[in-house]
C-alpha positions in Angstrom: -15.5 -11.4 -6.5 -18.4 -9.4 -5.5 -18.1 -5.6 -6.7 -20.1 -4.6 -4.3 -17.7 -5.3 -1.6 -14.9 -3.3 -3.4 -16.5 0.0 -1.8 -13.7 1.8 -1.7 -11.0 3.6 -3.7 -7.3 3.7 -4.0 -4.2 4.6 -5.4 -1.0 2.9 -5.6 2.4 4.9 -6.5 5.3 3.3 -7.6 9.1 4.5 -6.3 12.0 5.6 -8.5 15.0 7.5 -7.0 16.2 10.6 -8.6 19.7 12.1 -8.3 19.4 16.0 -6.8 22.0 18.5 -7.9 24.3 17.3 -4.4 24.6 13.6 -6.0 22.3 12.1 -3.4 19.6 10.0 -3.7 16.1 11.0 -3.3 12.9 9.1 -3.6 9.9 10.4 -6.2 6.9 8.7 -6.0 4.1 8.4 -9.2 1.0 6.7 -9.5 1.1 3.7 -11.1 -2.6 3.1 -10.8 -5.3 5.4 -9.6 -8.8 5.1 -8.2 -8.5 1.2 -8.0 -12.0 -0.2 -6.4 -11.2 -1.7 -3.0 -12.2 -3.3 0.1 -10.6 -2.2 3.3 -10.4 -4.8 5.6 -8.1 -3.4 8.9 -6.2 -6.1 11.1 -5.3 -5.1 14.9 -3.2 -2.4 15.2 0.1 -2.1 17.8 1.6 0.2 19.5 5.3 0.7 20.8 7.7 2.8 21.7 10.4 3.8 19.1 13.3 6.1 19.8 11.6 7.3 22.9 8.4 7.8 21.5 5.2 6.2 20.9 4.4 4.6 17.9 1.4 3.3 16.5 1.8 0.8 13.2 -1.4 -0.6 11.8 -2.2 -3.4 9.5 -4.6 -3.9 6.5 -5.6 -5.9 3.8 -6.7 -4.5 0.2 -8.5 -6.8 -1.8 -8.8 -5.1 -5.2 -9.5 -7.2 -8.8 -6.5 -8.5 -10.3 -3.9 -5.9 -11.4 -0.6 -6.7 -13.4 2.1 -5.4 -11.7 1.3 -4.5 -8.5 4.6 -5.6 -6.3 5.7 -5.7 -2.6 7.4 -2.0 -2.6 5.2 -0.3 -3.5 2.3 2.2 -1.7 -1.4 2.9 -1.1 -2.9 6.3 -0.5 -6.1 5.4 1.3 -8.4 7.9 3.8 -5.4 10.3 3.8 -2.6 7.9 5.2 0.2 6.2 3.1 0.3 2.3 3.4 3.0 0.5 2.7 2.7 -3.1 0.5 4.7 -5.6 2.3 3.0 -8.5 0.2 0.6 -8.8 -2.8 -0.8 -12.2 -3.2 -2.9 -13.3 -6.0 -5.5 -15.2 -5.1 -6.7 -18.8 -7.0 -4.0 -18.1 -9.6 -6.9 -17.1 -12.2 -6.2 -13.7 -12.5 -9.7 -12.1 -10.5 -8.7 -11.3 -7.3 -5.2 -9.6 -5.7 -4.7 -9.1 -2.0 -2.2 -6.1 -0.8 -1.1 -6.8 2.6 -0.5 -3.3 3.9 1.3 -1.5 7.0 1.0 2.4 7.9 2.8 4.4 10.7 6.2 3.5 10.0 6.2 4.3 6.3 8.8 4.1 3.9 8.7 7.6 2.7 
C-alpha cells in the first residue's frame, strides 16, 4: 500500500448501550480509533423514497492499513457525515491493508 494514496483522515467509534435513569436503552458512541490515514473511494449513490420522503443513501469504500479490531457495526466520521461499516475485509490476509465497506444516509444512530 501506497501512503500516498491514504490522503485522508478518519475516525471510527465503537457503540455500547447505556441504561438512562427510565431503564431504557440508549446508544453512546466512543472513538475507538482516531485520525486513521485513508483513501475515500465513493460508489454510486441512490435515491428513494422512504416513509414519504426522499432519501438519499450513498456508498463508499475506506481503505485504511491494517487495524485490529475494526468490525462490521461499527462507524466512520468522514467530511462531517457518519458512515456506517457494513463490512471490513482484510485484504491478502497479511495484515497491510483493511477495506471498510461503508453506507451513509440511513445511519444507525
Amino acid at each position: 500500500m501506497r501512503a500516498g494514496t491514504l490522503d485522508q483522515l478518519i475516525t471510527i467509534e465503537s457503540r455500547a448501550d447505556t441504561v438512562n435513569g427510565f431503564g431504557q436503552s440508549v446508544p453512546t458512541w466512543s472513538i475507538f480509533a482516531a485520525d486513521v490515514p485513508a483513501a475515500y473511494e465513493p460508489a454510486r449513490g441512490r435515491e428513494y423514497f422512504a416513509a414519504q420522503a426522499l432519501t438519499v443513501a450513498e456508498s463508499a469504500r475506506f481503505r485504511i492499513r491494517w487495524l485490529s479490531g475494526v468490525v462490521a457495526g461499527q462507524r466512520v466520521q468522514y467530511d462531517g457525515k457518519i458512515w456506517d461499516i457494513a463490512a471490513v475485509e482484510e485484504m491478502y490476509r497479511r495484515q497491510r491493508e483493511t477495506h471498510l465497506y461503508c453506507s451513509t444516509g440511513l445511519t444507525l444512530g
